[in-house]
Wavefront OBJ file of the C-alpha trace (Angstrom):
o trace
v 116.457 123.828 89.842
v 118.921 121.192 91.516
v 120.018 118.085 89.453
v 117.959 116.373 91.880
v 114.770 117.912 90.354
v 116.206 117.882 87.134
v 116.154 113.541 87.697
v 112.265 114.199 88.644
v 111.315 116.023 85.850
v 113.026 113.430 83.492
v 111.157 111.099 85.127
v 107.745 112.786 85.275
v 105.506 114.963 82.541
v 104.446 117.227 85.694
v 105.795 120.528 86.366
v 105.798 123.294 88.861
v 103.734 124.360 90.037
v 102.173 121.331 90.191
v 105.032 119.028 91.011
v 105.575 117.721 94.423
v 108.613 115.513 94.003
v 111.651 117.356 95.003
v 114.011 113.874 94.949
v 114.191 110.577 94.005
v 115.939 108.573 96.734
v 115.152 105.375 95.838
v 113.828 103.451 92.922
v 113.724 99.751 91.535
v 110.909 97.942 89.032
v 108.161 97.865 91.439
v 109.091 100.611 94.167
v 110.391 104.093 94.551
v 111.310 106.438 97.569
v 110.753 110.114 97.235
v 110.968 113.493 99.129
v 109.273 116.457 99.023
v 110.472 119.629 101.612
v 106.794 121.519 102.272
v 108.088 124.856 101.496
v 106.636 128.016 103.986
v 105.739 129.879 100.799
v 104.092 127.106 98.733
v 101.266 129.554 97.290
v 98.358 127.142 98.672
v 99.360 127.251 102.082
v 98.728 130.666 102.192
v 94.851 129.886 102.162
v 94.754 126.513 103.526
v 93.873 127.551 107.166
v 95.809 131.430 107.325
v 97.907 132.015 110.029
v 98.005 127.844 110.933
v 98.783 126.506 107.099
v 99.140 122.682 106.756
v 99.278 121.087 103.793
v 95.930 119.545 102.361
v 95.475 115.957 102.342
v 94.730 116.133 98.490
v 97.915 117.344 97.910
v 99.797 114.818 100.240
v 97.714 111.892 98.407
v 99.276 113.771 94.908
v 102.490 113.326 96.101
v 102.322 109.392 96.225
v 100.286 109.419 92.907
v 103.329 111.602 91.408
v 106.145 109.163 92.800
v 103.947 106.404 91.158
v 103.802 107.788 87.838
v 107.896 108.205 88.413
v 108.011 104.890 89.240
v 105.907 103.849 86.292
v 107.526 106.369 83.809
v 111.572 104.993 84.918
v 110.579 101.492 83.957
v 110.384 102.507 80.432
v 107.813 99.751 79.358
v 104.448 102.517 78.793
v 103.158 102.905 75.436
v 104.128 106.345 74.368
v 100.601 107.435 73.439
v 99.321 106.922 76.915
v 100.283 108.132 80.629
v 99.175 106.563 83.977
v 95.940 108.258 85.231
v 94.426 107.397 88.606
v 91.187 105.605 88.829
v 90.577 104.737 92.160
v 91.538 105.784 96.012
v 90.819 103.266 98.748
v 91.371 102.765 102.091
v 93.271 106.309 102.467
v 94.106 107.358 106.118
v 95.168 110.566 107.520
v 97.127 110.561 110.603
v 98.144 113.530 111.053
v 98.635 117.213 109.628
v 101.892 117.801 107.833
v 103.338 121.420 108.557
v 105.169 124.037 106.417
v 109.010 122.797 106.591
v 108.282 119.038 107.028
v 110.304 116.755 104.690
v 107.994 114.600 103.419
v 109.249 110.665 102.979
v 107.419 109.644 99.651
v 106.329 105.420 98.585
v 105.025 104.117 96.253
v 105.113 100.255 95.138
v 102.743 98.330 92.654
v 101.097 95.614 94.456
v 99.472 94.004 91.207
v 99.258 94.359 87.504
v 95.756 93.562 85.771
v 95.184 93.799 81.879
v 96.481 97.327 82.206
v 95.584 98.610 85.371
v 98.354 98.248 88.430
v 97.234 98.397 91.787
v 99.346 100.245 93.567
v 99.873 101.457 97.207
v 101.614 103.849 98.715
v 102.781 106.457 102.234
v 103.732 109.335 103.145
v 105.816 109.897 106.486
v 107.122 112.641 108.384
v 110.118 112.679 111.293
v 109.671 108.861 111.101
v 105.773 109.137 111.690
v 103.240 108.167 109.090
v 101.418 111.094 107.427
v 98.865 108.866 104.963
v 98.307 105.341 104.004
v 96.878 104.434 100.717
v 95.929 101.954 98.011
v 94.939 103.446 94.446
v 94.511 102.280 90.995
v 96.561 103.424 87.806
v 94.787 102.665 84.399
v 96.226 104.048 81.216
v 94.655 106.875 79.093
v 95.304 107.909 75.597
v 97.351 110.543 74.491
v 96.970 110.728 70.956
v 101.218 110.373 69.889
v 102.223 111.898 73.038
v 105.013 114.101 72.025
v 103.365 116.842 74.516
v 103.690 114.317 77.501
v 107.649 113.338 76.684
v 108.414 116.929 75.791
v 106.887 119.616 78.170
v 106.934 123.047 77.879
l 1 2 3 4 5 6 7 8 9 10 11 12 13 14 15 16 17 18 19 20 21 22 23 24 25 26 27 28 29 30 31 32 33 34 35 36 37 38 39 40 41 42 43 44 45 46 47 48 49 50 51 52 53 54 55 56 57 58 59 60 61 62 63 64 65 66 67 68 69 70 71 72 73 74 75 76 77 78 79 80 81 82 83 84 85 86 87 88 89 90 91 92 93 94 95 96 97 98 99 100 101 102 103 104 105 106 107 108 109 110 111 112 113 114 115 116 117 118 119 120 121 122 123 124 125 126 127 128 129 130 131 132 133 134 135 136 137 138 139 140 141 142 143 144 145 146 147 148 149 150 151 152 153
């Protein structure tokens, strides 16, 4: 692992394989800039359409949900028995496939805070062009003391 990774995975409770933030390029209170490099030999690609693998939208719409919870996690302000869980996805839009190699261009911003919810939007871009829109919803769920969420395995 790089030290860029190593700032991710201070900043995040996910892990590989399920972590698709590679760097964090950018980051203030309400925004954050990200990047993710779509490796060839990511395992799902090798069933997501054989022989033509692009990544799957669910995944892309992870990574924006991931640099949000980094850019929740780095303000330091969540309780620390409960973690940002998504509630809602609206108004998500595809534009095009994203291809082993791309370097994906990760951001997320909160557009509104509500009695513990944040509305939140965010993008995804390749080579300049826009991969997926989106708004979603963050609400807070309980952890219990959340030692496993600070301290992963």
């Amino acid at each position: 692992m790089t030290a860029r990774t190593d700032e991710v995975l201070a900043l995040v409770p996910h892990r590989p394989p399920f972590l698709f933030l590679d760097e964090v390029l950018e980051r203030d209170d309400r925004r954050i800039k990200a990047v993710k490099t779509l490796r060839p030999d990511e395992p799902y690609l090798a069933g997501h359409y054989p022989g033509q693998p692009i990544m799957p939208g669910v995944l892309i719409c992870e990574c924006v949900f991931q640099a949000g919870a980094a850019l929740l996690f780095g303000r330091g302000r969540l309780d620390p028995k409960k973690v940002p869980v998504l509630s809602k996805i609206q108004n998500a839009r595809f534009r095009r496939p994203v291809f082993p190699g791309a370097k994906l261009v990760i951001e997320a911003e909160i557009v509104e805070e509500i009695m513990g919810a944040l509305v939140m939007k965010g993008s995804v871009s390749v080579d300049g062009q826009n991969v997926l829109r989106a708004e979603f919803i963050v609400g807070m769920a309980d952890v219990g003391d959340g030692s496993n969420m600070r301290n992963p395995a």
